[in-house]
N, C-alpha and C positions, 0 to 999 in steps of 0.2 A: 583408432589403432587397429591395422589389421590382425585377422582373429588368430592366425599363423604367431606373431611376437606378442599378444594378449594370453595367450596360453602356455607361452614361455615364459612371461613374465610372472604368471599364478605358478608356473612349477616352482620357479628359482624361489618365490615366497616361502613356496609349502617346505624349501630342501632350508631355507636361510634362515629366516624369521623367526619359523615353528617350535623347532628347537629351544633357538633363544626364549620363546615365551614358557615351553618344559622346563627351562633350565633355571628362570628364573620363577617359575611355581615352585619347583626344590629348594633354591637357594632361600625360599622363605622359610623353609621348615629349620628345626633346630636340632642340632647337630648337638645328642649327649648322653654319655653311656654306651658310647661305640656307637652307635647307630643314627638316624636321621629320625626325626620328632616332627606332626603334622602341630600346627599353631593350637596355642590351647583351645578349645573349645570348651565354655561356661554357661549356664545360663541364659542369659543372653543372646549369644550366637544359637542357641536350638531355639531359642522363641522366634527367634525373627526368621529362621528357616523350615520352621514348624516341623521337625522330624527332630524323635529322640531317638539315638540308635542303644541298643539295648543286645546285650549279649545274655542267654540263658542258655539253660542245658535241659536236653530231654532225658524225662522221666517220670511216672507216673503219680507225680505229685507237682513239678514247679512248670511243665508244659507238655501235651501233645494231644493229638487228634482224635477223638473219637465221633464216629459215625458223620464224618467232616467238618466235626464242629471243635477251631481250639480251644483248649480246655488248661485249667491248669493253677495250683494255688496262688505263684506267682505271676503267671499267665492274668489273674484276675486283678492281682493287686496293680500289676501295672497298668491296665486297662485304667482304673480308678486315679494314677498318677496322670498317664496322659489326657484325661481326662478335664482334669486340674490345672495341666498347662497350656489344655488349647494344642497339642499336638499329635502330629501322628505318629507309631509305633514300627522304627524299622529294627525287624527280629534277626538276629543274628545268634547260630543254633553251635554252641561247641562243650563238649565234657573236656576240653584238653583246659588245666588249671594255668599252666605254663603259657600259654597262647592266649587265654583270659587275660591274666595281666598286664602281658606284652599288649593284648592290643588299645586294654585302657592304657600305658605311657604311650603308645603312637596313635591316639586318638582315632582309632578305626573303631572304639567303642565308646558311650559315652557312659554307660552303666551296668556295671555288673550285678545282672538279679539273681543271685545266688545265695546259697546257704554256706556264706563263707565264713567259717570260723576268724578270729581275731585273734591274729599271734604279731609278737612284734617284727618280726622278718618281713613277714606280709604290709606291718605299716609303714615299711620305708619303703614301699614301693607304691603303695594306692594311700587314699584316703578312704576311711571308711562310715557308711552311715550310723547314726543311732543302731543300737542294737534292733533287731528285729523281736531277738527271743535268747533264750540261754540254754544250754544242751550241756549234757557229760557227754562225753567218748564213749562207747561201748562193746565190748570182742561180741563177734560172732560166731555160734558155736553150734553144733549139731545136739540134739538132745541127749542121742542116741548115736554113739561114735562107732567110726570103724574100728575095728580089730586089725584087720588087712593095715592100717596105716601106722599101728601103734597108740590108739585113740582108745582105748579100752573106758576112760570114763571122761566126765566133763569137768573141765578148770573152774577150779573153785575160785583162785586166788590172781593179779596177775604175777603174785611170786612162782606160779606152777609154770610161766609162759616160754622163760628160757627153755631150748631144745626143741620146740614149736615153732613150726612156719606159716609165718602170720603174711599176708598179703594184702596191700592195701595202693589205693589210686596212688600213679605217681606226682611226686612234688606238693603232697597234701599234708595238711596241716596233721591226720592221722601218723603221716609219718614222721613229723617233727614231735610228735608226741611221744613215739614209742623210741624213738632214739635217745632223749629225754628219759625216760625210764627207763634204758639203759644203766643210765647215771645214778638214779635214785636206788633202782634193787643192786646196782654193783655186778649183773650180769651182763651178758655180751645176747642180743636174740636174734632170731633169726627173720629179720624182715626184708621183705620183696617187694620192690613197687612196678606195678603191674601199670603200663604205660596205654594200653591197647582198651582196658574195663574202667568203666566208673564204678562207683558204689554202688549200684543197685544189683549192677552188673556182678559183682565180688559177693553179695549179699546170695545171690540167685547159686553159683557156685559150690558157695560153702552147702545151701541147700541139698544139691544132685551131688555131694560128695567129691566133687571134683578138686576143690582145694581145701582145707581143715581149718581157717581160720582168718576172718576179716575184722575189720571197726570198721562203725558208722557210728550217726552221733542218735543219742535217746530220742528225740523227739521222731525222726525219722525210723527208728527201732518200733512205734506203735502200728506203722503204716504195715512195716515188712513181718512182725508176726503175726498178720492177718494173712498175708499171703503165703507165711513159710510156717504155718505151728510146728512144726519141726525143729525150730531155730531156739536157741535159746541167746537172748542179749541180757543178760543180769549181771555183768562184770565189766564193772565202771574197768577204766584206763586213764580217768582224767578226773578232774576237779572240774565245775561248771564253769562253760565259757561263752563269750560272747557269739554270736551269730549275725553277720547283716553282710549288708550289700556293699557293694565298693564303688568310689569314681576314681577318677586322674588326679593325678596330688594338685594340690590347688586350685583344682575346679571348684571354686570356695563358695560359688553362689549356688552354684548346682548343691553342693553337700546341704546348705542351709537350708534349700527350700523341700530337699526330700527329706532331711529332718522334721522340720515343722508339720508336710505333708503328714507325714509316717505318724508323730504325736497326736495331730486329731486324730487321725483317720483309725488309728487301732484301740482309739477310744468308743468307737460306733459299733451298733448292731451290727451294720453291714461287714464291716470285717469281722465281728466274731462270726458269723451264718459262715462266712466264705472260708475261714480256720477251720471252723468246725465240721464244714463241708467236706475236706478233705484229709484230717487229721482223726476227726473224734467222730465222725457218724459212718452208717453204712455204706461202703463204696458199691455198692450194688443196687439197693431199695431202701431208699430214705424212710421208715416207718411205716415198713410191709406187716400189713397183717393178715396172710393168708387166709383163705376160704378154706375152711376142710374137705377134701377131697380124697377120692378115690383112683387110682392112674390104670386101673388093671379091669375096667367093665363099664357097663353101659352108668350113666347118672354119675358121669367124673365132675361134673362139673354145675354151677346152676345156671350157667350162659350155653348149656349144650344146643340147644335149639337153635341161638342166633350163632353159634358156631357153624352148626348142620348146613343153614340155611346160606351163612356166605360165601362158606366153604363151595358149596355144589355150585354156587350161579358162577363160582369164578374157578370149577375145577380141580380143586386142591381136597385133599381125604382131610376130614374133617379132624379125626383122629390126629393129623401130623399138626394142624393146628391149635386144639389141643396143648399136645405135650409142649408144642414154644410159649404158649399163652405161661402154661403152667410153670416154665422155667422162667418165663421172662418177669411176672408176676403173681404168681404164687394162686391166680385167680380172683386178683383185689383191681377193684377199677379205681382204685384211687389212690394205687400204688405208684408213688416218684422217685426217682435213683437221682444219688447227688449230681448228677450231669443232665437233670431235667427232663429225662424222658417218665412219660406220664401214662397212663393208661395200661388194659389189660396186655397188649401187646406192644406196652411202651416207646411208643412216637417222639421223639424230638419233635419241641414245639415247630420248627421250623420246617421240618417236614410232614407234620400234621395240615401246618397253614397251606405247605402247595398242594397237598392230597388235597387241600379242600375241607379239612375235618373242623366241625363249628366247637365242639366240645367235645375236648378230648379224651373227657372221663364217662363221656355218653358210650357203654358197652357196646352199642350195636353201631358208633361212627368207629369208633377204634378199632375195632376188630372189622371194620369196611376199606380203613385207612389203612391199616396192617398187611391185609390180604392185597391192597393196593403195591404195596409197595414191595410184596412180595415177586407178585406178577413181575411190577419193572425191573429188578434184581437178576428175574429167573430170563428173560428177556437176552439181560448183557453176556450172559454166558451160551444162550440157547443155540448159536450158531458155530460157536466152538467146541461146546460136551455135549455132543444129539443124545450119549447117555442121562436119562430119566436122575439114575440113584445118584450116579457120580456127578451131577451138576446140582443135585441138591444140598449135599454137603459144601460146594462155594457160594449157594445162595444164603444156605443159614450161617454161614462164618460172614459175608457181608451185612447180612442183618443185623445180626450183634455188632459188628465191630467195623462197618463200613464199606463202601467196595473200593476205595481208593490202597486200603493196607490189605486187602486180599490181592490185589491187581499186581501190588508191588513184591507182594512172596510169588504173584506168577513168575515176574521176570527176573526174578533173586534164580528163581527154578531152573528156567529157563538158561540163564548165564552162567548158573553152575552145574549144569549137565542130566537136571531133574526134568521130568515131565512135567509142562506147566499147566499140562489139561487132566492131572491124575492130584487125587488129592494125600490120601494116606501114604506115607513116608515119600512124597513129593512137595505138595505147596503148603501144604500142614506142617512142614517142618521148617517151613522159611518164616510163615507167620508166626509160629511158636518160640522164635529164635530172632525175631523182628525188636527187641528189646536191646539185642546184642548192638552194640557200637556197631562192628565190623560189618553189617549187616544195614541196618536202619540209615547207615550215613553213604553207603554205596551208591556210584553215580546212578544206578537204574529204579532206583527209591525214590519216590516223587511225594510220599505222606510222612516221611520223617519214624520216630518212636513211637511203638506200640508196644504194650501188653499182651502180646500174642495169648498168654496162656489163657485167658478168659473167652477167648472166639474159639480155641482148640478145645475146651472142656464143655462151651457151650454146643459145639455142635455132637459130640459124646451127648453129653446130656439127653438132648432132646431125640437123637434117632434112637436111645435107649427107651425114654419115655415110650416110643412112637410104637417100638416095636412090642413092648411090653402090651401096647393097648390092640395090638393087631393080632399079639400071641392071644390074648382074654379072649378075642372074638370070636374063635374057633372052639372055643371048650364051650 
């Protein structure tokens, strides 16, 4: 066939044919509830296509990144699920409750790993697993109220709630709760659902006085007055209720098998370690037992020598290492944080292994590894901030918390009209704020949800140590 009517012939294909093969891919889909439905997807069809697609949400308990490693409670559990079924894990990142749902009936998800309450609204729409766990509802409340707002003291009762604006994620099961209560105390309240924040997000809020009053559920209440002692959650809203995960209504073998799944598996050590890791232990140093030390003169430490010593061959004032060791570890070489980093200057295993470090609780590998990795860090910014001070501050917020969620507050910075090579009230404020939806999900974010505030306080921390020991040396 000459190549002139050959190449006509593939057009008129691709205009004639194509279509028809699109059109008949949709016309397999099912048509219900207004909208178009992709074929069920069960069991079955994810084994023999070995990917489970999985919808969660970031946040500093069920997934996100730290020091490039994901991390995360349900993060862990599902690892342990696909594990089980011989698959691999495609992650799909949303807080929106509404577009959750929606996408388990159009099978653009096969599993919701979330901490989804069990309300009967929600069961005519999903089906849901065995319970995970049970929770009450709980307000969120400042200990110590404003005056400025009308807050003069703190609700005892929820009969004290009427005339109070309560703000809560929208289309969430909190707000089927408190509409409901309506009902029971016979008053009318004042609730908001906040479309744009999830919960931790509203949690975080009530904290900085920004809004007067949230719910979240109890269990999740232990995680955030660690982070917020300011906060008081002791005002049930609810009766105890069910907690678990969702699929697609009659994805019936799916349900079954992550029931049965779920009943061993939360019967083992290994899930209580992994609960406990992130519910009931220290989020910072798993079973720190500092060294006693001094932070203000010579003999801070009893590793000052092999400090001195690595410090100078590679540069760095010994003193500024030091005060990280001191923050990062208290001065305990056999100190672990529930995310596995280990040693005096707490290496992730996996970046000890490329540094080369054979034993990571050997004081003089760690603090070789550390200074290691300090270098490369100081490195990625050195041709951008030629400033000494002001490139150290983005090298010790990447050591804490990564360089991929520093990199990403550069260009938060950057796009919103900040200096993305200035740190104080410039990228410090985008990491600090990296928590935020509106923020963390922006298209110029490439590492997703962070906890800004622990890289923002870590680097506080430690140039205050620094200076402290720099202040001693002169008297």
């Amino acid at each position: 066939m000459n190549i002139k009517y050959r190449n006509l012939f593939l057009l008129i294909l691709l205009i004639f044919i194509l279509p028809v093969c699109v059109e008949q891919t949709r016309s397999a889909s099912i048509w219900e509830n207004g909208r178009f439905e992709s074929p069920l997807r069960d069991l079955e069809t994810i084994r023999e296509e070995g990917h489970l697609r999985v919808v969660v949400e970031y946040n500093s308990t069920s997934y996100f990144v730290y020091r490039g490693k994901p991390m995360g409670y349900k993060y862990e559990l599902l690892k342990e699920l696909a594990r089980e079924l011989n698959v691999e894990l495609d992650f799909y990142i949303s807080n929106d409750l509404e577009a959750t749902f929606r996408g388990l009936e159009t099978g653009r998800y096969d599993l919701a790993a979330k901490s989804l309450i069990v309300t009967g609204e929600r069961n005519k729409r999903v089906d849901f697993t065995r319970p995970l766990e049970q929770t009450r509802q709980v307000l969120v409340q400042r200990k110590e109220k404003n005056p400025g707002k009308g807050d003069s003291s703190m609700i005892l009762s929820v009969l004290e709630l009427p005339g109070k604006e309560i703000v809560v994620q929208k289309n969430s099961a909190f707000y089927e709760r408190l509409i409901n209560l309506e009902e029971e105390i016979g008053t009318p309240l004042m609730v908001v659902q906040d479309s744009l924040s999830d919960v931790e997000q509203l949690v975080k809020k009530v904290a900085e006085g920004e809004i007067g009053y949230t719910v979240c559920n109890e269990n999740m209440a232990r995680i955030y007055m660690k982070l917020y002692p300011g906060l008081d959650f002791s005002v049930p809203v609810s009766f105890k209720q069910n907690v678990a995960w969702a699929v697609r209504k009659n994805a019936v073998h799916l349900r079954e098998y992550i029931d049965s799944w779920l009943m061993e598996f939360q019967g083992t050590y290994h899930y209580l370690a992994i609960h406990n890791a992130y519910f009931k232990g220290d989020r910072s140093i798993a079973g720190r037992n500092p060294v006693p030390v001094r932070m203000n003169g010579v003999n801070s430490s009893p590793f000052e020598d092999l400090i001195r010593k690595a410090s100078e061959e590679a540069g760095w004032d010994w003193r500024l290492i030091s005060s990280l060791i001191y923050k990062e570890s208290g001065f305990d070489p056999q100190a672990v944080s529930f995310a596995g980093a280990a040693g005096l200057m707490q290496l992730m295993p996996e970046t000890a292994e490329s540094l080369g470090i054979e034993d990571v609780f050997n004081p003089a590998q760690n603090i070789r590894g550390g200074i290691q990795l300090l270098n490369w860090l100081n490195e990625q910014f050195k041709s951008d901030i030629p400033d000494e001070q002001e490139r150290l501050k983005f090298v010790l917020a990447s050591y804490n918390v990564g360089l991929g969620h520093v990199k990403d507050a550069q260009r938060l910075a950057a796009k919103f009209g900040k200096d993305p090579l200035k740190w104080a009230g410039h990228v410090d404020y985008y990491l600090l704020n990296k928590s935020d939806e509106k923020f963390y999900s922006d298209e110029v974010v490439r590492w997703g949800y962070c906890n800004g505030r622990e890289p923002y306080d870590f680097v506080i921390s430690v140039l205050r140590n620094y200076q402290t020991l720099l202040a001693s040396a002169t008297h």
